[in-house]
LOKOLNU-273039 format. One record per residue (C-alpha): x, y, z. Coordinates in steps of 0.02 Angstrom, whole numbers, padded with zeros to 5 digits, always signed. Example, Ala and Ser with C-alpha at 12.3 -4.5 7.8 and 13.67 -1.06 7.14 Angstrom:
<pts>
+00615-00225+00390;+00684-00053+00357;
</pts>
This chain:
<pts>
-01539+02385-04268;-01376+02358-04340;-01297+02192-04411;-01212+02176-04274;-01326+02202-04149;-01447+02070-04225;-01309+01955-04232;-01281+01986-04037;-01470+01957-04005;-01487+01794-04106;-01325+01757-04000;-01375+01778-03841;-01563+01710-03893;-01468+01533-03925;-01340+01540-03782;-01505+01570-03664;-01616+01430-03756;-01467+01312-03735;-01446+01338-03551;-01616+01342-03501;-01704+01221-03611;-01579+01084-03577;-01609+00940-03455;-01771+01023-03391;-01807+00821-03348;-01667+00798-03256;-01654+00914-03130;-01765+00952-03042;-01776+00732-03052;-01963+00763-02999;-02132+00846-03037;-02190+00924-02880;-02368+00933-02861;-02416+01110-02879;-02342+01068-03064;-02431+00915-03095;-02600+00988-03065;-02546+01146-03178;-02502+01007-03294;-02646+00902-03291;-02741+01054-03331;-02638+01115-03477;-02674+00935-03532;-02866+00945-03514;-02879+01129-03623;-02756+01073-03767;-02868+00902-03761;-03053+00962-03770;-03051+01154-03725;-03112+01124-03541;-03022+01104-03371;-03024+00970-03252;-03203+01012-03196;-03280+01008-03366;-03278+01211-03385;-03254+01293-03570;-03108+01405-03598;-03131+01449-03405;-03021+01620-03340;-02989+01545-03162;-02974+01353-03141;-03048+01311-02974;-02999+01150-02900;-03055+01039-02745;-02898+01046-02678;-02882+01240-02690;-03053+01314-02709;-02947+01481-02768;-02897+01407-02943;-02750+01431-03025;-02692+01567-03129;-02738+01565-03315;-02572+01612-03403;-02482+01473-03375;-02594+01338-03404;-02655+01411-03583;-02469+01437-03628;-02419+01270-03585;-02595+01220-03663;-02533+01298-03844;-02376+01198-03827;-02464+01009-03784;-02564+01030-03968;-02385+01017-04026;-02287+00903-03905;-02325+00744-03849;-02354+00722-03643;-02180+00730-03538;-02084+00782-03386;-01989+00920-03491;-02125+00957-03627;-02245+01037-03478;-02087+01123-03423;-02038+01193-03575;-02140+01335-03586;-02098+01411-03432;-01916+01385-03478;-01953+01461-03654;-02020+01633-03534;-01846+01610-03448;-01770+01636-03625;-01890+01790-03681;-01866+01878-03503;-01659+01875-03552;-01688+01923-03721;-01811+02073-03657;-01702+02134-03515;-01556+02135-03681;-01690+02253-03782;-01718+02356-03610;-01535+02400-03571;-01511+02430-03761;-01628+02580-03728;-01590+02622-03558;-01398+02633-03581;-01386+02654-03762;-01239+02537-03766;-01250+02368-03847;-01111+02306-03726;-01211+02367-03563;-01368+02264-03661;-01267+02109-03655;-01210+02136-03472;-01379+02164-03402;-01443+02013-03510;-01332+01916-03430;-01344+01959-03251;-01527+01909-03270;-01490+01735-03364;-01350+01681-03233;-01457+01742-03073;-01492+01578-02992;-01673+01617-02948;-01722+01650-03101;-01642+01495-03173;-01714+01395-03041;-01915+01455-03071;-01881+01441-03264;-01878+01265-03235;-02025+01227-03130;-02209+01238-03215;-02261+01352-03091;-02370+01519-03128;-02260+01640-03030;-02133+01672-03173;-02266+01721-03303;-02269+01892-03233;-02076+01947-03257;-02100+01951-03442;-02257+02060-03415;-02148+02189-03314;-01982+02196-03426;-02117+02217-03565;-02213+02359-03462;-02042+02433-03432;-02005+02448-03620;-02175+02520-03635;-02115+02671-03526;-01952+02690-03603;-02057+02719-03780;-02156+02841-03703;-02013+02914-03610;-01952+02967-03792;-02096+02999-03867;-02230+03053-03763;-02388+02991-03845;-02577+02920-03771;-02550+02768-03871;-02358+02716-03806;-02457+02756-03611;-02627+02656-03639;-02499+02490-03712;-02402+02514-03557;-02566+02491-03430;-02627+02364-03557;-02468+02270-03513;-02501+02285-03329;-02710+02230-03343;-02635+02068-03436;-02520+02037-03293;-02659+02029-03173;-02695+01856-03257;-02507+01790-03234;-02517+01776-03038;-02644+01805-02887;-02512+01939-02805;-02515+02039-02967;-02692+02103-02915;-02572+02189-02780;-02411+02230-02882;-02488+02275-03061;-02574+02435-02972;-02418+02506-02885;-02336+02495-03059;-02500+02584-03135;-02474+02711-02997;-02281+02737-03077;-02339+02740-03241;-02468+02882-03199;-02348+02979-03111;-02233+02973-03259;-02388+03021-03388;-02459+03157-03284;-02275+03230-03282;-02289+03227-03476;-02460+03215-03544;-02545+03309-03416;-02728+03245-03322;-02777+03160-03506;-02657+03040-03472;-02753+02967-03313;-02916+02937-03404;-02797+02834-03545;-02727+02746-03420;-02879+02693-03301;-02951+02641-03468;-02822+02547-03550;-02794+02442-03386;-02980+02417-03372;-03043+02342-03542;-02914+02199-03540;-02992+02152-03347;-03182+02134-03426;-03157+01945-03440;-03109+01935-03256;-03242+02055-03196;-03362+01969-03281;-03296+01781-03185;-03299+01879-03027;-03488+01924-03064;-03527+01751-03135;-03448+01648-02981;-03474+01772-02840;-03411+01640-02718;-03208+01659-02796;-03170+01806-02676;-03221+01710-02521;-03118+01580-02583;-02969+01670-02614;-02968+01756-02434;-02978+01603-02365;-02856+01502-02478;-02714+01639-02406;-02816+01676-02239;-02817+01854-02265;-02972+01889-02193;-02880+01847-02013;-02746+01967-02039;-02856+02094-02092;-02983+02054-01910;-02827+02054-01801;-02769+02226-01887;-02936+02302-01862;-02962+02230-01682;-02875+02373-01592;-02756+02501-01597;-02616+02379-01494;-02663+02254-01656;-02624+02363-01756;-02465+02415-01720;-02422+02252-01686;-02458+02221-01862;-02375+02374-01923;-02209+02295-01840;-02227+02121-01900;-02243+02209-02091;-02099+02311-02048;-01995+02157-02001;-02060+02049-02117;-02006+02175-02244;-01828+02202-02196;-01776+02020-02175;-01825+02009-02361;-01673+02149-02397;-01557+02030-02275;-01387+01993-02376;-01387+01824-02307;-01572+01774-02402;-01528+01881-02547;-01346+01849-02570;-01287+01681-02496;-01403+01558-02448;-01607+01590-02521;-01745+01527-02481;-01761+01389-02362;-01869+01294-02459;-01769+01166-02578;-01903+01185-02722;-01842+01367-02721;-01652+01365-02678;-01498+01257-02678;-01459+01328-02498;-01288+01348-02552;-01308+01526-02669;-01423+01668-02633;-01560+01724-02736;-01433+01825-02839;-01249+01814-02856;-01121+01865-02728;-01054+01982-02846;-01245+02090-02831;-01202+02121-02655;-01081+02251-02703;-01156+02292-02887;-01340+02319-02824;-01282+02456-02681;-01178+02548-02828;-01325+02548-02930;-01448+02612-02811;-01344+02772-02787;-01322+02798-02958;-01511+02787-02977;-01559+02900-02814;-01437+03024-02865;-01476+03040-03063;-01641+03066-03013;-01713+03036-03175;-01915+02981-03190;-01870+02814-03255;-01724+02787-03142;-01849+02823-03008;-01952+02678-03077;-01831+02553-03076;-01790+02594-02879;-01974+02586-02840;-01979+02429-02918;-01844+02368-02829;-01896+02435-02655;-02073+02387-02684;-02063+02198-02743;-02074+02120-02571;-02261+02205-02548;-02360+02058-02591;-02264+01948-02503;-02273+02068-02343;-02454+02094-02363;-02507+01898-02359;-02399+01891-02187;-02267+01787-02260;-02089+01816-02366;-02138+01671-02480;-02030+01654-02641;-02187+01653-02749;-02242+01830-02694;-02076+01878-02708;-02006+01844-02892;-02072+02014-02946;-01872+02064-02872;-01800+01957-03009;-01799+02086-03158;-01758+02249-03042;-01622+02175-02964;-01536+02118-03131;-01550+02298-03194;-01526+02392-03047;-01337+02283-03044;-01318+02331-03225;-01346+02526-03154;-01219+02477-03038;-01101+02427-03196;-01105+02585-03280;-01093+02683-03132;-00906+02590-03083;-00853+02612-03264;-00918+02795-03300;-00908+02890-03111;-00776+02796-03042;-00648+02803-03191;-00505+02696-03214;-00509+02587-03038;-00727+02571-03049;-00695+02485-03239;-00567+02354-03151;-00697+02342-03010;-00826+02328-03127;-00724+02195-03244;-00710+02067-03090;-00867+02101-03010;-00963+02042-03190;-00808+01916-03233;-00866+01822-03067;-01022+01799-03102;-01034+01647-03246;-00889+01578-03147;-01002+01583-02992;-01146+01527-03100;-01038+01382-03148;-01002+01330-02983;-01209+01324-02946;-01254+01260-03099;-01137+01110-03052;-01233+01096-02885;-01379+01097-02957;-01378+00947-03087;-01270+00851-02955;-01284+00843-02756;-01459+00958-02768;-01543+00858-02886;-01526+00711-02763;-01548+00845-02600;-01718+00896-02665;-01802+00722-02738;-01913+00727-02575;-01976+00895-02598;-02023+00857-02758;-02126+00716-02697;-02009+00574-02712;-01993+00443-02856;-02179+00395-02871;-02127+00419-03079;-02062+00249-03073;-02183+00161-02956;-02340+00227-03049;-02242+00186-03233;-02212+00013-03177;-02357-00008-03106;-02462+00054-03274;-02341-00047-03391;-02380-00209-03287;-02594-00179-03295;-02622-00269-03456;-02725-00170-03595;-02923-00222-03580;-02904-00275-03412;-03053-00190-03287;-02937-00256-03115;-02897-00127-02987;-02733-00053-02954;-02744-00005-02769;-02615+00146-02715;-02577+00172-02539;-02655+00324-02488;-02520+00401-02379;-02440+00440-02542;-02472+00636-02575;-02574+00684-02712;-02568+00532-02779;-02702+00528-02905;-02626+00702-02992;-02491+00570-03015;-02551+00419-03065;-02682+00513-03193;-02511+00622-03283;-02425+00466-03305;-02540+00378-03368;-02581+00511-03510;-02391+00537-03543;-02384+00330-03575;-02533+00330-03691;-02635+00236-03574;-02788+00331-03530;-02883+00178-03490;-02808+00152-03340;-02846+00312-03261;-03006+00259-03183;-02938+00073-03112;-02830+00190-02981;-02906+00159-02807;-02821+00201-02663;-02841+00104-02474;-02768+00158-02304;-02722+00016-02164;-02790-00112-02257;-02833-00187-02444;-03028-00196-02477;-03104-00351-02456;-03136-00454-02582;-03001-00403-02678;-03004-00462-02844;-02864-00574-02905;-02734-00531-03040;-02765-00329-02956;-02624-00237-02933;-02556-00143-02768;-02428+00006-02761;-02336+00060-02622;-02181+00110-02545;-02097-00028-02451;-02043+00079-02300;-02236+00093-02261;-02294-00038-02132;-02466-00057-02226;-02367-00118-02394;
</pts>
């Protein structure tokens, strides 16, 4: 690279870290569950090298809870940075925010190749930073977003091999894929359709040699899983019934009318996802996942992503052709587990950013003089409508979603530990009917330093055991009738 280009990198590398590594406490004002549990178990492998059930190094960590287990990238990552950090809110966020930063700074090294144009780099790195979906999940230690990095990566991958066609360039590309399948459960459904492009791409080239590479390359980095799989044969029973596939694959197989039925609820499912109302204006309707007042991208994609799908479908190019099928295919997961649920769904993040940066360069090189104007104000709106989100987002949202992030138990449990006195065996009794609230209680208590009141948390329903020892210590919110 040039001076300047390096300069532009380290540039946008900083401009991303500052946005998205800043105030990762403060909004969202709450860990929600699903984080704490990722977090308690980040905690446990930087501590000793085992998870919550006492399990070395394991690849899946099954819990009570959710007999499935959650996905190994996350926790290991945010695992590497605890040996560092000490215990917080934004520490066990940080990681995933840090991802955030490397997914902008690969989609930057991605356009660089794909439009050989430092300014169309820039452009498409910053569609991606200011899209508020993937601002939001950069901020949430949640596993989902481990797997965009994976796919800008396998997408840089193909654009080597697209310009030099070599075994190695293919077999890194499916290696990129296999390691995905340890990001997020719906990988084991996306990762192969992308293996799929990639073979179609090095058959083109490479000829029926390139298949072998491939199936190989993808299957050596899955050993460790196969080998869980063989090792705790009960995981696949767990995970069908964790997402309850195994009734939507009974009622498809019932009867022909079942089917079809099916085949229409897929279909529907899979067009509302493509609705410019979810995608454009409002989101998800979950608050974890959306501020309900932007869309998953920016208004300004509404117009740029349409562009940019011509320009792909009519180029015609192999990669090109990838970057639509991405695009088209990343509800499938989502579809296929019966529900459009923004976890399943992320995988639309990356191929939507590009695909608008395709729409860019179409305006400004098909369209002439009027598409570069076009073009100008489409991408000019965009950090202003940013700005207007990211405003919404540390201010009225913040406040909007404290009860979907599970309310301000922080301060009850903190006051509570700070007030049980160092030495002292005495109960503190939590009122049950506050969710998970032993994830809670045991996080704060390791981000205080206090570990030895983990085990005096007891938790009663209507009423207070009796005898109950004097000096103990009761938590509980005051709108409950049992407090």
């Amino acid at each position: 690279m040039r001076r300047a280009t390096l300069l532009l990198v380290a540039a946008v590398t900083t401009a991303a870290a500052l946005l998205y590594t800043s105030r990762l406490s403060h909004s969202p004002a709450y860990l929600m569950h699903d984080e704490m549990q990722f977090a308690l178990q980040s905690i446990s492998i930087a501590t000793s090298g085992r998870d919550l059930s006492g399990r070395l190094l394991p690849v899946f960590f099954t819990e009570p809870e959710f007999p499935a287990g959650r996905d190994p990238a996350v926790i290991y990552l945010t695992a590497a940075v605890l040996t560092g950090l000490p215990i917080s809110e934004a520490n066990v966020r940080l990681p995933v925010a840090l991802l955030g930063v490397l997914n902008i700074l690969l989609m930057f090294l991605l356009a660089r190749r794909l439009f050989g144009s430092d300014w169309m780099a820039l452009v498409a790195a910053g569609l991606i930073a200011l899209t508020p979906l993937h601002f939001i999940r950069s901020r949430l230690l949640l596993s989902p977003q481990t797997s965009i990095p994976i796919i800008l990566a396998w997408l840089l991958c193909l654009v080597a091999f697209s310009d030099r066609a070599t075994l190695r360039r293919l077999a890194t590309a499916a290696a990129c894929l296999a390691m995905g399948v340890y990001t997020y459960l719906a990988c084991v459904v996306m990762m192969p359709i992308y293996w799929v492009m990639t073979a179609w791409i090095g058959l083109k080239k490479l000829g029926r040699s390139a298949v072998m590479t491939l199936a190989v390359a993808f299957a050596v980095p899955l050993v460790p899983m196969a080998i869980w799989y063989g090792t705790h044969p009960e995981r696949m029973s767990q995970v069908v019934g964790a997402y309850e596939l195994g009734h939507s694959v009974a009622a498809t197989g019932a009867t022909v009318g079942a089917g079809l039925a099916s085949a229409r609820k897929a279909l529907g499912l899979y067009w509302s996802f493509f609705s410019p109302e979810y995608l454009f204006l409002l989101g998800d309707s979950s608050l974890i996942n959306s501020t309900r007042h932007t869309g998953l991208f920016p208004l300004s994609f509404a117009l740029l992503i349409p562009f940019g799908i011509w320009h792909l479908a009519t180029r015609r190019r192999e990669l090109d052709l990838v970057v639509l099928a991405g695009l088209v295919t990343a509800p499938v997961a989502a579809v296929a587990s019966g529900a459009i649920e923004m976890n399943r769904v992320l995988f639309v993040v990356p191929f939507g950013a590009l695909v608008a940066a395709y729409g860019v360069e179409w305006l400004v090189t098909a369209a002439r003089r009027a598409g570069t104007i076009v073009a100008l104000v489409l991408v000019a709106a965009v950090p202003l409508q940013f700005a207007a989100f990211y405003d919404d987002y540390m201010g009225r949202y913040r406040v909007a979603a404290g009860p979907a992030f599970g309310g301000n138990t922080r301060e009850l449990f903190m006051t509570a530990i700070a007030r049980a006195e160092t030495g002292d065996a005495r109960p503190v009794y939590v009122n049950a009917a506050i969710p998970y609230a032993g994830r809670y209680w045991r996080f704060y208590a390791l981000a205080g330093g206090r570990p030895d009141v983990i085990d005096r948390f007891h938790t009663y329903g209507q009423q207070l055991p009796s005898p109950t020892p004097a000096g103990a210590l009761l938590a509980c919110a005051l709108a409950d009738p049992a407090c």
